[in-house]
C-alpha positions as CSV (number, residue, x, y, z in Angstrom):
1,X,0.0,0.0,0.0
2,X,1.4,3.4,-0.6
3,X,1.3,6.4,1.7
4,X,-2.1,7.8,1.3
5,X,-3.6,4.0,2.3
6,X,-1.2,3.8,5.3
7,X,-2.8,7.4,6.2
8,X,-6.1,6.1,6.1
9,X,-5.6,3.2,7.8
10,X,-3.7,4.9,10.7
11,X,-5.8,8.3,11.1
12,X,-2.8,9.8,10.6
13,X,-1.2,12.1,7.9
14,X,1.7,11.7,5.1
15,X,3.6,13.8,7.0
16,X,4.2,12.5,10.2
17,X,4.9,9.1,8.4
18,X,7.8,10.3,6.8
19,X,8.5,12.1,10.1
20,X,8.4,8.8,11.6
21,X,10.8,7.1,9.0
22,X,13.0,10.2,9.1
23,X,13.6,9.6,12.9
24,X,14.0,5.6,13.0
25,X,10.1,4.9,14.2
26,X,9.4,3.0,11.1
27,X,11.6,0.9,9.3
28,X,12.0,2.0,5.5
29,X,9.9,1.0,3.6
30,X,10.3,-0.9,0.0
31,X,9.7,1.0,-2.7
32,X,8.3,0.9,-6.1
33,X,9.8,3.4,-8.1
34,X,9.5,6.2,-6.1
35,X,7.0,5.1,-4.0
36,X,6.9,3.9,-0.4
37,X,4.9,0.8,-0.3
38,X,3.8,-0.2,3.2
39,X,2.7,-3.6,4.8
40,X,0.6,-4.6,7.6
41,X,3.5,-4.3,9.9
42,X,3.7,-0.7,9.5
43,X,0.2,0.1,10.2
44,X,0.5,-1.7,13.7
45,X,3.5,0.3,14.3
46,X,1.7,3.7,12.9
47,X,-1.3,2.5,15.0
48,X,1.3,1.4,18.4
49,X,2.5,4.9,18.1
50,X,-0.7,7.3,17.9
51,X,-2.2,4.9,20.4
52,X,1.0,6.0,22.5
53,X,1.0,9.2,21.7
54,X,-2.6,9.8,22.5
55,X,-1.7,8.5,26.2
56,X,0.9,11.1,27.1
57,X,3.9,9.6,25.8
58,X,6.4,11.5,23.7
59,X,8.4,10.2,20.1
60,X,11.2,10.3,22.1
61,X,9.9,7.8,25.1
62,X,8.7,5.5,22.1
63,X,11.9,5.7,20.0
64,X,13.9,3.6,22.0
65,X,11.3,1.0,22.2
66,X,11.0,0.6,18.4
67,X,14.5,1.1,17.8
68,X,15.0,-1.9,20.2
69,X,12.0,-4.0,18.6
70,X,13.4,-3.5,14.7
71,X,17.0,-4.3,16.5
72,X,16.2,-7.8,17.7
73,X,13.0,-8.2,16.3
74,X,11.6,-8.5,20.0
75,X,9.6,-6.0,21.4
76,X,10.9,-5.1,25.1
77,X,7.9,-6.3,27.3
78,X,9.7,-5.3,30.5
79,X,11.0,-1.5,29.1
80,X,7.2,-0.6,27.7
81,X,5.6,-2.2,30.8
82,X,7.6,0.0,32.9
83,X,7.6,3.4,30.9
84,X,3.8,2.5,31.2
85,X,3.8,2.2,34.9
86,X,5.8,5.3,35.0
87,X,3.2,6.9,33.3
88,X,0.3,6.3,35.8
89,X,2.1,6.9,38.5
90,X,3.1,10.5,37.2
91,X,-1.0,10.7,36.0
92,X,-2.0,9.8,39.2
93,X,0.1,12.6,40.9
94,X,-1.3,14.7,38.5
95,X,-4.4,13.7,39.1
96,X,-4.4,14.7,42.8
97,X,-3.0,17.8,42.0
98,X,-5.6,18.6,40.2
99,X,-8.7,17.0,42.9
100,X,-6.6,19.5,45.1
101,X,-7.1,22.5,42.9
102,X,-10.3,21.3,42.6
103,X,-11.0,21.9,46.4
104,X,-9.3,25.3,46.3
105,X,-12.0,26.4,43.9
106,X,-14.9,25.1,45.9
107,X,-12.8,26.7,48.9
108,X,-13.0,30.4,46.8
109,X,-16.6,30.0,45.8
110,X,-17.9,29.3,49.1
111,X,-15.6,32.3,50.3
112,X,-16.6,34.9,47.7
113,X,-20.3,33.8,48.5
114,X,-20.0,34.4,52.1
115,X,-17.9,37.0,52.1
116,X,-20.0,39.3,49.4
117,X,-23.6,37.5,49.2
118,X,-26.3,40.1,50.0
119,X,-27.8,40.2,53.5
């Protein structure tokens, strides 16, 4: 399939495929004539990655992952189950911070209300 199908496929545009080739995400791929013709195993990838992305986890946090995967041709289990761990634990702090904020505003509300409600 060429670019446009992988696009489709993947909800995602030309342009951050070739971004993703450009910095090692996805392997090159064959080409007919000047073409890029994709398989199946670059729209998991494609898909691995926006999935990723869309959970708080930056190209450069994924990288090394891939890079590993095309490597060896494993996928390290034990890095991507931590980095995922990782990342609850920081949305879980950030989470709190927020229920905190959260009872700072009820905090101002009922103050403003008491403090300048009519009598």
């Amino acid at each position: 399939m060429f670019i446009g199908q992988l696009a489709k496929l993947t909800a995602c545009t030309p342009k951050a495929i070739r971004h993703y080739e450009k910095i090692g995400l996805l392997p090159a791929p064959l080409r007919q004539g000047s073409y890029r013709c994709y398989d199946q195993h670059h729209v998991t990838l494609v898909r691995m990655i926006r999935q990723a992305q869309a959970v708080g986890f930056k190209l450069t946090e994924i990288l090394p992952l891939i890079t590993e995967k095309l490597r060896s041709q494993r996928f390290p289990l034990e890095a991507a189950t931590l980095g995922i761990e990782q990342k609850r634990v920081q949305l879980q702090a950030e989470i709190q911070a927020l229920q905190r904020l959260d009872q700072q505003l009820l905090q101002l509300e009922q103050d403003i209300k008491r403090l300048f409600a009519p009598h």
